[in-house]
ZALUMMAR-571926 format. One line per 2 residues: number of its first residue (from 1); their letters; for each residue x, y, z of C-alpha. Coordinates in steps of 0.25 Angstrom, whole numbers, plus 5000, padded with zeros to 4 digits. Layout:
N
NUM) a) X:Y:Z  ...
% end
This chain:
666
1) xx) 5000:5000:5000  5012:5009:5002
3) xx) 5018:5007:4989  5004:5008:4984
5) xx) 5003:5023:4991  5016:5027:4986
7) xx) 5015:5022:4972  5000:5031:4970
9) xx) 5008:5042:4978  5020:5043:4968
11) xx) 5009:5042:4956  5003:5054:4961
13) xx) 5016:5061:4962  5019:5058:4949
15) xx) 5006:5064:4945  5005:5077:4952
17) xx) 5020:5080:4947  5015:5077:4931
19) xx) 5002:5086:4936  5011:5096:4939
21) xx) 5019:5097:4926  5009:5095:4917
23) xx) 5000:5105:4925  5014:5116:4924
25) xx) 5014:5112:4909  4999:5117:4908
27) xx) 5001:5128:4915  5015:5132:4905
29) xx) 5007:5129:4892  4993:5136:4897
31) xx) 4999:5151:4908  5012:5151:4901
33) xx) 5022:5152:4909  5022:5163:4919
35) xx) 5010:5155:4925  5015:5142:4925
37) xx) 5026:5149:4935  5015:5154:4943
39) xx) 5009:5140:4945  5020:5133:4947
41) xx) 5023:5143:4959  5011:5141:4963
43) xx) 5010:5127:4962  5023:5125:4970
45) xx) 5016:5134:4982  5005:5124:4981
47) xx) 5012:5111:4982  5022:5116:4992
49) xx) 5011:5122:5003  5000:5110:5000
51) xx) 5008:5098:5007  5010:5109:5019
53) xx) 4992:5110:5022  4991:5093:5016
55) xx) 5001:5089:5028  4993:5091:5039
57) xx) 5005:5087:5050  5019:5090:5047
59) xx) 5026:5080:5038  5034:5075:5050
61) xx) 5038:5079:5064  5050:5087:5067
63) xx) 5057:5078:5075  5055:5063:5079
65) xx) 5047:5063:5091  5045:5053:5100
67) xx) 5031:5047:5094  5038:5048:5081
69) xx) 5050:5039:5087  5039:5030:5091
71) xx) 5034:5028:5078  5046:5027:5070
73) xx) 5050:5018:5080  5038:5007:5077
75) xx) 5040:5009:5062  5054:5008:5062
77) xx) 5050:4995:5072  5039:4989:5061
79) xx) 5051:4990:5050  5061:4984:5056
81) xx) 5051:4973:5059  5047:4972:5045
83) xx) 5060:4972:5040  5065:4962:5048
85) xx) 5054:4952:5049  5055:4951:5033
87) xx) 5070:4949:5034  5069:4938:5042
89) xx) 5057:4931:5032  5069:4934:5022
91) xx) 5080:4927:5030  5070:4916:5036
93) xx) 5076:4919:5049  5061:4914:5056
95) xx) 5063:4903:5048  5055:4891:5050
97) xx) 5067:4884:5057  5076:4893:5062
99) xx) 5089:4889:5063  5092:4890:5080
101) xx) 5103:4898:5084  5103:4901:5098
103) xx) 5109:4913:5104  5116:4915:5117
105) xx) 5115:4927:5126  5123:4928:5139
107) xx) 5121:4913:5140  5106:4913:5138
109) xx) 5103:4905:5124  5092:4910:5115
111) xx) 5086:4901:5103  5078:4913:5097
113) xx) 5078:4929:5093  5066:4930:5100
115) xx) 5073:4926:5113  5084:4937:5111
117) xx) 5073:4947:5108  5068:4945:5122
119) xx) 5082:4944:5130  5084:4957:5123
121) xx) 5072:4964:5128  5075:4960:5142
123) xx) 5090:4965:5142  5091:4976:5151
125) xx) 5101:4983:5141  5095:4977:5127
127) xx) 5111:4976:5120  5111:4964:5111
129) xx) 5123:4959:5105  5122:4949:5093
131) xx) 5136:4939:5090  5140:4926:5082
133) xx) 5148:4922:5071  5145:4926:5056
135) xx) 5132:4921:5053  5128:4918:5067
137) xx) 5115:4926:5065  5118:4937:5072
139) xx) 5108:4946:5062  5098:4935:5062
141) xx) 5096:4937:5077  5096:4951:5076
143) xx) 5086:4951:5062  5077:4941:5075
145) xx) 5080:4951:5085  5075:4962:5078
147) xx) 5061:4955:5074  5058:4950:5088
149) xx) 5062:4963:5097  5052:4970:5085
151) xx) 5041:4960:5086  5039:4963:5101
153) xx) 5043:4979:5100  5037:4987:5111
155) xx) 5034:5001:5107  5044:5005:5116
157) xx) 5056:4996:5111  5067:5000:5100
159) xx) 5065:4995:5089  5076:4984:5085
161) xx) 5083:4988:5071  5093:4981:5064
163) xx) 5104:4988:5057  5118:4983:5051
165) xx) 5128:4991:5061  5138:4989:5047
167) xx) 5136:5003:5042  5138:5010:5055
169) xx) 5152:5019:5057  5153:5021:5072
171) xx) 5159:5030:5077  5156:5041:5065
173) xx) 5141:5038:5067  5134:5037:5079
175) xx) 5126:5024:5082  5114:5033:5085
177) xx) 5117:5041:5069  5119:5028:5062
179) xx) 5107:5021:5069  5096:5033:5064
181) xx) 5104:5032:5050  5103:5019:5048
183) xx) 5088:5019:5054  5085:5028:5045
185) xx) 5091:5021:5031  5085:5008:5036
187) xx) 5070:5013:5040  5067:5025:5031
189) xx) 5054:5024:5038  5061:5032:5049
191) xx) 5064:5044:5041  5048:5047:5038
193) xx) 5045:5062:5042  5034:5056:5051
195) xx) 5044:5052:5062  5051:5063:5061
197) xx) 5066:5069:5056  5074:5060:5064
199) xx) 5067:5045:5066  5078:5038:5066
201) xx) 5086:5046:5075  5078:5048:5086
203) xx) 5074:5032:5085  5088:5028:5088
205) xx) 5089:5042:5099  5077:5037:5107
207) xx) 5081:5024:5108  5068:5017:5099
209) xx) 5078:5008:5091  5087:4996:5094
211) xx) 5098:4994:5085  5102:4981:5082
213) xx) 5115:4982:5074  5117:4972:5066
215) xx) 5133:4968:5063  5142:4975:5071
217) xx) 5153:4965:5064  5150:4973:5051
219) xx) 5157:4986:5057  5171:4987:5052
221) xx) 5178:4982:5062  5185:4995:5068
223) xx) 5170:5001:5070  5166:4989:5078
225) xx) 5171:4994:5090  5166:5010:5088
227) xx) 5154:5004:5086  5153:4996:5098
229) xx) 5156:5009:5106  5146:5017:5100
231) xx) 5135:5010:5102  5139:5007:5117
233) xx) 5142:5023:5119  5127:5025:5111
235) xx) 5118:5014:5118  5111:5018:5132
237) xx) 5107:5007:5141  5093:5007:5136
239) xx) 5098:5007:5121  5095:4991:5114
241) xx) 5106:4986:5104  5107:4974:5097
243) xx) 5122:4971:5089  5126:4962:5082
245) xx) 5141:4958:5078  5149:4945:5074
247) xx) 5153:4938:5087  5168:4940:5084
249) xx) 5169:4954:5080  5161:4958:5093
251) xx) 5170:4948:5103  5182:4958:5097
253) xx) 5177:4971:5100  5181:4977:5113
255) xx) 5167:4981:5116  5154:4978:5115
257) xx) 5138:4984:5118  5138:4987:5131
259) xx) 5128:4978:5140  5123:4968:5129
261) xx) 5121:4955:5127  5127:4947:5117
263) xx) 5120:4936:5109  5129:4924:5101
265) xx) 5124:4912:5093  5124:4898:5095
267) xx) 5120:4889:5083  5122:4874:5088
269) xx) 5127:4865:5075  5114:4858:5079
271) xx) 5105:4868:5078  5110:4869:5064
273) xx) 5108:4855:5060  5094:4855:5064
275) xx) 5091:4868:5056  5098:4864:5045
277) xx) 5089:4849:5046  5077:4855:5048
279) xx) 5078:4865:5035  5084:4857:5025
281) xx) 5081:4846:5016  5089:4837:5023
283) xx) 5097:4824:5013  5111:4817:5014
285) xx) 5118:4830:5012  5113:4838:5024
287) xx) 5116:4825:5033  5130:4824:5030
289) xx) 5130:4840:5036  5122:4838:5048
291) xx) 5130:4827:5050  5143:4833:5050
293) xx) 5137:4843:5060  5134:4833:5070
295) xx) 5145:4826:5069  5157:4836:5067
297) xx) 5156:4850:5073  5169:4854:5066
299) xx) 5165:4849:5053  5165:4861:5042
301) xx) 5151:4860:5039  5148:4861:5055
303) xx) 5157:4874:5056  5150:4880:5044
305) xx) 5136:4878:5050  5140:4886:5063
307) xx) 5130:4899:5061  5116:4902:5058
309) xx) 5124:4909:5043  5130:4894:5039
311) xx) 5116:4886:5042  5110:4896:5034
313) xx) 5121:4897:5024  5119:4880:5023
315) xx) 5105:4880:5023  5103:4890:5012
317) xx) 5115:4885:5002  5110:4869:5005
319) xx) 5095:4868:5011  5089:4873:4998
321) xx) 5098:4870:4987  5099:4855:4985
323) xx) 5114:4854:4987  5122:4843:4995
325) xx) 5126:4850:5011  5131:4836:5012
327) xx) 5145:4844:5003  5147:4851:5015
329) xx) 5152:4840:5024  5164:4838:5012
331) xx) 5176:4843:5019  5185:4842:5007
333) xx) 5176:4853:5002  5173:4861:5014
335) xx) 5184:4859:5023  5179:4870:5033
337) xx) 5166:4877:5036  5171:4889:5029
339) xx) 5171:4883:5016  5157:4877:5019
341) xx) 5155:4893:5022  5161:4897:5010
343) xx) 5153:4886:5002  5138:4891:5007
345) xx) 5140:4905:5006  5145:4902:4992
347) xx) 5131:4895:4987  5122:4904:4998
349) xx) 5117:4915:4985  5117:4902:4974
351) xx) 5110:4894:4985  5099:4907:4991
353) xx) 5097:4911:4976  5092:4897:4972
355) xx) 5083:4895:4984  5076:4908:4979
357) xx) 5061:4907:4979  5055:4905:4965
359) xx) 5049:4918:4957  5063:4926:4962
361) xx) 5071:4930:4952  5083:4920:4951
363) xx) 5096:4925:4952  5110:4920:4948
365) xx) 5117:4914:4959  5131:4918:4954
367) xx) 5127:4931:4951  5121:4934:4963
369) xx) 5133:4930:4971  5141:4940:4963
371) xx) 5131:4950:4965  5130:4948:4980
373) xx) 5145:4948:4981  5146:4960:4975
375) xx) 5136:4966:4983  5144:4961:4996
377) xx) 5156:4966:4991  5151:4980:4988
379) xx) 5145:4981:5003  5160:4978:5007
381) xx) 5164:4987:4999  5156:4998:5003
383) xx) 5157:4994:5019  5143:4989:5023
385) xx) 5136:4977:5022  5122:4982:5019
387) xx) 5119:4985:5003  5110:4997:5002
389) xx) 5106:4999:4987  5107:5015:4987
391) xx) 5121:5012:4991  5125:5003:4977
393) xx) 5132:5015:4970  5144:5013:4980
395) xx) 5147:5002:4971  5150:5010:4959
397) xx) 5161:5022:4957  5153:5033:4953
399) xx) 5161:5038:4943  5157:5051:4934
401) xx) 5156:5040:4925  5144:5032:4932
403) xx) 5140:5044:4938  5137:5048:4922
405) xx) 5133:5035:4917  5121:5034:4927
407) xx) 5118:5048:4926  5116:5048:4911
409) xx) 5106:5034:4912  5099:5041:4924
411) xx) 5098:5055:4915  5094:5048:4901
413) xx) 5083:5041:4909  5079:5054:4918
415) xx) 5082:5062:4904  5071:5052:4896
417) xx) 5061:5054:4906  5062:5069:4906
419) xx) 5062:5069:4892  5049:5061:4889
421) xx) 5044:5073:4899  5048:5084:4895
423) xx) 5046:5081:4879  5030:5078:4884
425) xx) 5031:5092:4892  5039:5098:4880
427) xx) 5029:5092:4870  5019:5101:4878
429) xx) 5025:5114:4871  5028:5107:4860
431) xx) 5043:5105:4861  5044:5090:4864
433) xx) 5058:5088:4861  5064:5101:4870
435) xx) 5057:5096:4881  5061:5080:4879
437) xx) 5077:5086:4879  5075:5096:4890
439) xx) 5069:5085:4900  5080:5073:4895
441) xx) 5092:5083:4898  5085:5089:4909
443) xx) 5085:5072:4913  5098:5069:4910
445) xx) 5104:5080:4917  5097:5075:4930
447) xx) 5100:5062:4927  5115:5065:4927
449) xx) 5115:5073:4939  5109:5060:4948
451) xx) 5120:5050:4940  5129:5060:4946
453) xx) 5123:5057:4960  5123:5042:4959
455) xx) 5135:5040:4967  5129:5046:4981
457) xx) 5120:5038:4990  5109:5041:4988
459) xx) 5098:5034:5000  5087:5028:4996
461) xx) 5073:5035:4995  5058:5032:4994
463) xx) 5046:5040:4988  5037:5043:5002
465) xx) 5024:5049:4995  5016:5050:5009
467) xx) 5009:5063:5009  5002:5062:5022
469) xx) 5017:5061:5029  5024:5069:5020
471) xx) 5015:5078:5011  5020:5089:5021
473) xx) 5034:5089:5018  5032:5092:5002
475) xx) 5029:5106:5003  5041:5108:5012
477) xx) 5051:5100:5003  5047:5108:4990
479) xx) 5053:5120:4997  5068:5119:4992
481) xx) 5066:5111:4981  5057:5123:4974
483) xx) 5066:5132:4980  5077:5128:4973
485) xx) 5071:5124:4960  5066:5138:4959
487) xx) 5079:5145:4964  5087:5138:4951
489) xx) 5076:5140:4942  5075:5153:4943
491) xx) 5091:5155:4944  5091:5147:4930
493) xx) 5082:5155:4925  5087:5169:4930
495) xx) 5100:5164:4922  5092:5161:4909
497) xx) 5085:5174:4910  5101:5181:4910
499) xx) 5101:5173:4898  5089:5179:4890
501) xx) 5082:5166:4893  5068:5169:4902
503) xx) 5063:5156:4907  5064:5160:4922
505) xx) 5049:5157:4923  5052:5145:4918
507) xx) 5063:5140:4925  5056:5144:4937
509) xx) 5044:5134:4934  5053:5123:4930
511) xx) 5061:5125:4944  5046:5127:4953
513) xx) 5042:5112:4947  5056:5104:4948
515) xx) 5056:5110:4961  5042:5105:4966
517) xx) 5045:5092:4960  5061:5092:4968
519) xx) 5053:5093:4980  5042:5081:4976
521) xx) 5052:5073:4974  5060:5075:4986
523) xx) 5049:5073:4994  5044:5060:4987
525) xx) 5057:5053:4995  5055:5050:5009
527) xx) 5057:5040:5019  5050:5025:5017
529) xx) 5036:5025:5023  5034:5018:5037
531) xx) 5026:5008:5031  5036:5003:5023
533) xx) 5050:4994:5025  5062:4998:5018
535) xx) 5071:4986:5012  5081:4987:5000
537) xx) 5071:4985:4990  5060:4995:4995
539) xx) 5070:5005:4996  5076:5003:4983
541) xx) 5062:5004:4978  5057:5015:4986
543) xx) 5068:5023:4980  5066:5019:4967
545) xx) 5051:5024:4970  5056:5037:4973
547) xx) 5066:5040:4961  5056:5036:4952
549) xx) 5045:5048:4959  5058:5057:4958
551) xx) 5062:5055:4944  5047:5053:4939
553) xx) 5043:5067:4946  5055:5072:4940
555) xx) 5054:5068:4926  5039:5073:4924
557) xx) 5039:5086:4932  5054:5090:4926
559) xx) 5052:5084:4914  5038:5093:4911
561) xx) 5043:5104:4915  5057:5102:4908
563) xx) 5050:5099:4894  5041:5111:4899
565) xx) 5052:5123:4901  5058:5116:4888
567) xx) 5046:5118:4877  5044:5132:4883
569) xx) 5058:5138:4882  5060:5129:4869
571) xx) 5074:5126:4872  5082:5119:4881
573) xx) 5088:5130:4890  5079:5124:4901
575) xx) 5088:5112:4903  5101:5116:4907
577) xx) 5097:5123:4918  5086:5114:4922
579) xx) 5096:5103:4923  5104:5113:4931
581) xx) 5092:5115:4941  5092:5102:4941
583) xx) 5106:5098:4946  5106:5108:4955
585) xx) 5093:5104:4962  5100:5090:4964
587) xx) 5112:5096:4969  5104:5103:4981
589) xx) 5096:5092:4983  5105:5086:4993
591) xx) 5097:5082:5007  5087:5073:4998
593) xx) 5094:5069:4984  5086:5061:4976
595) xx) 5098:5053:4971  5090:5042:4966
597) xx) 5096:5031:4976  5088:5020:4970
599) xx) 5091:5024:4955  5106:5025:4957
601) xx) 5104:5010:4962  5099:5006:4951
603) xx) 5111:5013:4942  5123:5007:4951
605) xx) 5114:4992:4949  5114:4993:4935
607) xx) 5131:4998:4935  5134:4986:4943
609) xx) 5122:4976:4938  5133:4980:4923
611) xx) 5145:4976:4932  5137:4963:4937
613) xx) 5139:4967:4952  5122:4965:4955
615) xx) 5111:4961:4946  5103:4972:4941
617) xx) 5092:4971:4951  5099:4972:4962
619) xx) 5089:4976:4973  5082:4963:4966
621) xx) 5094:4952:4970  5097:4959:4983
623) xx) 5081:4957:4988  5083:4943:4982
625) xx) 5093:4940:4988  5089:4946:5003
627) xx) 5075:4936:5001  5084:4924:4999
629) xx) 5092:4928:5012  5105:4933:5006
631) xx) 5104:4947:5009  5096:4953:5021
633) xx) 5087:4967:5019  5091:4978:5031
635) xx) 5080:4991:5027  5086:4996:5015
637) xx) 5098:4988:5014  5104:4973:5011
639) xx) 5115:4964:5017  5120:4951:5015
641) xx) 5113:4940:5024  5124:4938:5031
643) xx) 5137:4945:5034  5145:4932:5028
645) xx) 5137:4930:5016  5140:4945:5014
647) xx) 5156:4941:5016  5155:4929:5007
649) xx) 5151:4935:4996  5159:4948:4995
651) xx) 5171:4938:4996  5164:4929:4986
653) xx) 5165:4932:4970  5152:4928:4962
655) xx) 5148:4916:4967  5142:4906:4958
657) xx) 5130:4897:4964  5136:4883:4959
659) xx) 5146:4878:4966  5160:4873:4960
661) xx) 5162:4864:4969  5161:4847:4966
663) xx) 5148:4846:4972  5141:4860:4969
665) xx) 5128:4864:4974  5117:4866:4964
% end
């Protein structure tokens, strides 16, 4: 119903912005056009002062106040809830038989998250800290963690939100700064005007928010340490915390969150067994395993079966394929457990892939391990572990030549578009061809001018169309925008009058409009409706939503009134210094840029879908490959399942799904 609501909202737009030029047009071919100028004025006092008496309260409070923290609080509670409940339907971590890893705590042993939920709620300083090996299923219990403290949330409690700790740079941020930030880019819900400037800020101030800080390991190693310290100096005793880190790395630092209790797995080899029985097939080949694992705790295969990971790593790459476990007991081929490793991680993408469900699209096992290690390399590359999509363009050297290249496609698409306009406005005063080459250079210059931008991060955007909440903030945001369209019109055309050339009425029309419609389009952009959930692909989406009512508003209201001035002057000394205007409007546009996040995606894909890096449906693979569990979804970005999948294959080179080996899987 949402998208049904925006969808009908963007529609209208459309329509009231062709309204508008068509209505202009009439007004230039009937009153000439002193009068048009008149109207327009007019017009732009009208649109500019109405939203102020539609708006009935203010389009958002001046500050966050308590009732607003409350609210944003139990949002930002039933989105994490959401969120993580469909993760772990994607994982299967309820899965009909769970495999049973128990957890000790000070000597008390726990069989369940659920258990651990409610040892946590009676700790008089709630500090948790989560440790094991690799792949012990430190996230797992944390993902678990998160759903059952939310399931049974009083109004009161802080809401339990899990974030990758990987990004943070103590001490040059403050755990307080980075928590808002990242709050902020994970739950775009949290910066709609309705709560106020400063949701997530005053959330994490007042305490409303439990941080559970998933993979302190994933610091670099000398920021371990400061970032211990700071968050000891920045919690009180009332503050909860849950960490995470891998047993080893947090046995080495010389401290350690003050007052918590620390939790460490313990997988029996028996345990195992009887998972491993109860969800597969069963046959000759998986006796010879559970063989071996009774009977020789030192065997390889009993060494490489040590953590929740390796079960799961066996399961996936043998429960469902058809192949032989039994080769895994053959010590000539695997003489250690880390070969045995080594060989699962090696058929995990082949072995996930052909278990998809039927009716998804089927990809190339060996070319999506080269993809996927191309994509773990970058994010080593680029120091993080989290893929966010707006972020792609730090793959490529933009160069002046890139830059140009993907100006010029962006500028002869934009320059199509305005062209096909402006000829049917042109046409109007019967000088087609004038107004089709004023709107394709007018096009092209804009294009270029955004290729030249495609190398910033731009964050990602989405079109918010709700009037009742933010009708009232129109009027006010059309302020600068006409300000400064006008100011350049009429300095342009001030200099064209020195000239001999009197189009100043003109230039101020032109300017009035494209001002009007720089301010619709900023205001179109907004955070993500409370209603709604963001994940990589929605906010891919969403963005695209918004480009397309940017460049659609755009090409119709410029292109009209491009083709317009055009077929009155009946030359084209209108274009250069319209370009101009336009360049410069870009260039003070700097608190909301509309950089086109989710276009420039799309350019770097096809670049490095050319240079066989990713497929050219990227976002597609990457929410494939997150359904059949080898990526997990975090808000807006991805990561690799696990942290060792992640390490394999950015030390692995394209990987085929067949094995070489004598007795291959199939």
């Amino acid at each position: 119903m949402a998208g049904a609501r925006v969808r009908w909202r963007t529609a209208a737009l459309v329509l009231v912005l062709v309204a508008c030029g068509f209505g202009l047009a009439w007004v230039l071919r009937v009153q000439g056009l002193q009068n048009a100028a008149s109207w327009a004025q007019l017009l732009s006092l009208v649109v500019a002062v109405i939203p102020l008496f539609a708006q009935r309260p203010a389009a958002g409070p001046a500050v966050t106040t308590p009732t607003r923290a409350a609210e944003a609080a139990d949002v930002l509670a039933a989105l994490v809830l959401r969120q993580w409940r469909d993760e772990i339907r994607v994982r299967r971590l309820d899965d009909p038989e769970p495999l049973a890893v128990r957890w000790r705590a000070d000597a008390v042993e726990l069989s369940a998250a659920g258990e651990l939920a409610d040892r946590f709620r009676a700790l008089d300083r709630p500090r948790l800290v989560i440790t094991g090996a690799p792949g012990a299923g430190k996230t797992t219990l944390a993902v678990l963690l998160v759903r059952d403290l939310l399931v049974h949330r009083a109004p009161e409690d802080p809401v339990p939100v899990l974030l990758p700790i990987a990004d943070w740079s103590p001490p040059a941020e403050a755990f307080p700064d980075w928590l808002a930030r990242t709050l902020a880019a994970h739950y775009p819900a949290l910066r709609a005007p309705e709560f106020g400037p400063d949701a997530p800020a005053t959330l994490v101030a007042d305490g409303r928010v439990l941080p559970v800080l998933d993979g302190l390991d994933e610091l670099p190693e000398p920021l371990r340490r400061p970032a211990l310290t700071a968050l000891n100096a920045t919690l009180t005793r009332e503050d909860a915390l849950v960490l995470s880190c891998r047993a080893d790395e947090y046995a080495v630092l010389e401290d350690s969150i003050t007052g918590a209790v620390v939790v460490a797995p313990a997988l029996e080899p028996g345990d195992a067994v009887a998972h491993l029985r109860r969800c597969t097939s069963g046959g000759p080949g998986w006796e010879r395993v559970f063989a071996e694992l009774d009977a020789d705790a030192d065997a390889p295969v009993a060494g490489a079966v040590r953590t929740p990971l390796d079960v799961w790593l066996l399961r996936q790459v043998y429960g469902g394929t058809g192949a032989d476990p039994g080769e895994l007991t053959d010590r000539s081929r695997f003489p250690a457990a880390a070969d045995i490793t080594r060989h699962l991680l090696d058929h995990l993408v082949g072995a996930l892939l052909g278990a998809s469900p039927r009716g998804r699209r089927r990809w190339d096992a060996e070319d999506a391990a080269r993809w996927l290690s191309w994509l773990a390399r970058h994010l080593d590359t680029t120091g993080t572990r989290e893929f966010a999509w707006w972020r792609l363009h730090r793959a490529l050297r933009f160069g002046p030549l890139l830059r140009t290249g993907l100006g010029v496609v962006f500028g002869l698409v934009l320059g199509a578009l305005m062209g096909a306009v402006g000829a049917v406005s042109g046409w109007w005063f019967g000088a087609p061809s004038t107004g089709f080459l004023a709107g394709a250079v007018g096009g092209l210059g804009v294009g270029l001018a955004y290729g030249f931008a495609a190398g910033h991060t731009a964050e990602p955007a989405q079109v918010d169309l709700r009037w009742s909440k933010r009708g009232g903030q129109l009027g006010r945001g059309l302020v600068v925008p006409v300000a400064q369209w006008l100011l350049g019109g009429l300095v342009v055309g001030a200099a064209f009058a020195v000239l001999g050339i009197d189009v100043l009425a003109e230039f101020a029309v032109l300017a009035l409009v494209l001002g009007l419609l720089h301010g619709v389009v900023l205001w179109v952009a907004g955070p993500v409706p409370d209603q709604l959930a963001v994940d990589p692909v929605g906010a891919l989406r969403g963005d695209l939503r918004l480009s397309a009512v940017r460049i659609g508003a755009f090409v119709l209201v410029a292109g009209l009134i491009i083709g317009f001035g055009a077929g009155l002057i009946g030359n084209l000394t209108l274009v250069p210094a319209l370009v101009a205007a336009v360049l410069v409007a870009l260039l003070q546009d700097r608190a909301s840029p509309p950089r086109f996040a989710g276009l420039i995606y799309g350019g770097v894909v096809v670049v490095l879908a050319l240079r066989r890096r990713v497929p050219l449906r990227l976002m597609r693979f990457l929410d494939d490959a997150h359904r059949i569990g080898l990526l997990r979804a975090v808000g807006p970005v991805h990561q690799f399942r696990h942290a060792e999948v992640h390490d394999h294959l950015a030390r692995a080179e394209a990987v085929s799904g067949a094995d070489r080996s004598p007795n291959p899987l199939p």
